[in-house]
N, C-alpha and C positions, 0 to 999 in steps of 0.2 A: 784854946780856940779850935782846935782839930777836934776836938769831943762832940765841940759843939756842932761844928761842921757837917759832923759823921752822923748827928743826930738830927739832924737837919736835913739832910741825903736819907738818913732812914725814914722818917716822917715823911717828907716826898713823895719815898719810894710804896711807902704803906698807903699814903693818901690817891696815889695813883691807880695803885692796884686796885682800891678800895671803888674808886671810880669804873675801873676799868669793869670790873664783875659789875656792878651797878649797870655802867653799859651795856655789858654781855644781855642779863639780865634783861634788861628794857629790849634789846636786839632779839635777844630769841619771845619774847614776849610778843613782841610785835609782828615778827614773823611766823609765829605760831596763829593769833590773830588773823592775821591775813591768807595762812592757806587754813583757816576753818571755816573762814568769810567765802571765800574761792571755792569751798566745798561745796558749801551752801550755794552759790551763785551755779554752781556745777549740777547741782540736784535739782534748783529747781527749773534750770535752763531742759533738763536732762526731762521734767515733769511737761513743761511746757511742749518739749518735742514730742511725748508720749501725746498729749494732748491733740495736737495739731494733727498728728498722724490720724487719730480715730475721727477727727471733726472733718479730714479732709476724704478718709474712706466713706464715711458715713453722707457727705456732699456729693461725692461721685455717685454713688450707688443710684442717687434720684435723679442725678442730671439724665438718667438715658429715657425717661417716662417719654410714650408715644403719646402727641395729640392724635384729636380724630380731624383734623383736617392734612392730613401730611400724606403722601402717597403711600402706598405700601412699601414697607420698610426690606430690605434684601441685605443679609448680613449673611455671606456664606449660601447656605441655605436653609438659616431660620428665618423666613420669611412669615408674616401673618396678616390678615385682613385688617383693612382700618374701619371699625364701627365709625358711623354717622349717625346724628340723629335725623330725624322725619325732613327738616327743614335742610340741611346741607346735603341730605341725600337728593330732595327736588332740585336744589340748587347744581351736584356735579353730577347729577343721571344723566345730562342732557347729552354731555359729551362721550358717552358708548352705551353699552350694551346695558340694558335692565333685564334681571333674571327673575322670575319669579318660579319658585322652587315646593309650593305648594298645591295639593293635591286637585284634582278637577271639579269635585264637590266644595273643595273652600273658596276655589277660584270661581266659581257661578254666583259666589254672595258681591264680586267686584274684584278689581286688581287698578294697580298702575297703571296709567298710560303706556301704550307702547311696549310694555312690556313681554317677552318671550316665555312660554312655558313650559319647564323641563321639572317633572314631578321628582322630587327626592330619594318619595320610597321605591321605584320602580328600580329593577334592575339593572334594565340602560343607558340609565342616568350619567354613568362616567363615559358613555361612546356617544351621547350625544353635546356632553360638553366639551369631546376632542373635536367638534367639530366648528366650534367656535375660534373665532382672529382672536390671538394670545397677544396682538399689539392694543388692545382696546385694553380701554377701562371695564371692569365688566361689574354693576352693581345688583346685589344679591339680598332678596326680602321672603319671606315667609311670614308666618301667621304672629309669632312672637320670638324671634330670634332665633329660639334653638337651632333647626334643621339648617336655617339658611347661613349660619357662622359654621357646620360642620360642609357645609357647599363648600361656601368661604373657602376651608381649608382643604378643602379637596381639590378645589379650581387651582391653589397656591402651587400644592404637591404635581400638579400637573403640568406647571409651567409657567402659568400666569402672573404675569408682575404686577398690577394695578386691579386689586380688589377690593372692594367697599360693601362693608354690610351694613344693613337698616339695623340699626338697635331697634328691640322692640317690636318691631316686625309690621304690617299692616295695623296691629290694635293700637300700637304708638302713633302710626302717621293718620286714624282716623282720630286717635286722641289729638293730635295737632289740628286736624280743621283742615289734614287734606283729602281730597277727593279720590274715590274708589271709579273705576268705569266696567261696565259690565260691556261687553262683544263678544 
């Protein structure tokens, strides 16, 4: 009966063991499992952040786009003209200064209303636009943009905070249907 006993206790003991590895087994399986799962989970959290990052730089970069109805923008001292078209420029002229920055033979075919003239090409074109109130809005036209957006930025460089240029210039605002006046 002790043979058998002992055989019995061995058997047990081999069937436990037998278990026991079985368990081990299934345990590091499982846990292997799980940190390859968590890897994964890790990489592609890790993909997702790469992602966000570029979707979020790439979303900033356009949030700063200027309308043209906004005042002039003053960041430091990059400052620059806000284009209007023919129609919004009739609409916020009313509240200051109109410049008209082209030559006295363009200016005999018509101009603005009201408007002031200070020729571009002349050479005392910067001493007489220091003589202009730097608290006004001051709105600036020429024949098709060019000269009067280099105005623009020369009124800016000079001090001026609220500057509006006509896109387009006179040929735009007669393309719109508005009126030229000759004086």
């Amino acid at each position: 009966m002790g043979n058998s006993r002992r055989r019995a206790n061995q058997e047990l003991t081999q069937k436990s063991l037998r278990t026991k590895v079985e368990f081990d087994s299934v345990s590091i399986s499982a846990i292997y499992d799980f940190l390859s799962l968590s890897f994964e989970k890790v990489f592609t959290m890790k993909n997702l952040l790469i992602l966000s990052i570029v979707a979020l730089t790439v979303f900033s970069s356009c949030a700063g786009k200027q309308t043209e109805a906004e005042s002039t923008e003053t960041l430091g001292e990059a400052a620059s003209p806000i284009n209007l078209d023919p129609a919004k420029f009739q609409e916020m002229s009313g509240e200051g200064i109109i410049l008209d920055v082209r030559t006295p033979e363009e200016i005999a075919s018509g101009k603005i209303e009201g408007a002031l003239e200070m020729d571009f090409r002349q050479a005392d074109f910067a001493s007489q636009i220091a003589n202009l109130p730097k608290d006004k809005a001051i709105f600036v036209y020429c024949a098709v943009g060019a000269r009067s957006k280099s105005a623009a930025e020369l009124l800016i460089q000079d001090g001026f905070s609220q500057v509006y240029h006509l896109s387009g210039g006179t040929q735009a605002w007669t393309q719109s249907g508005l009126p030229l006046v000759q004086e």
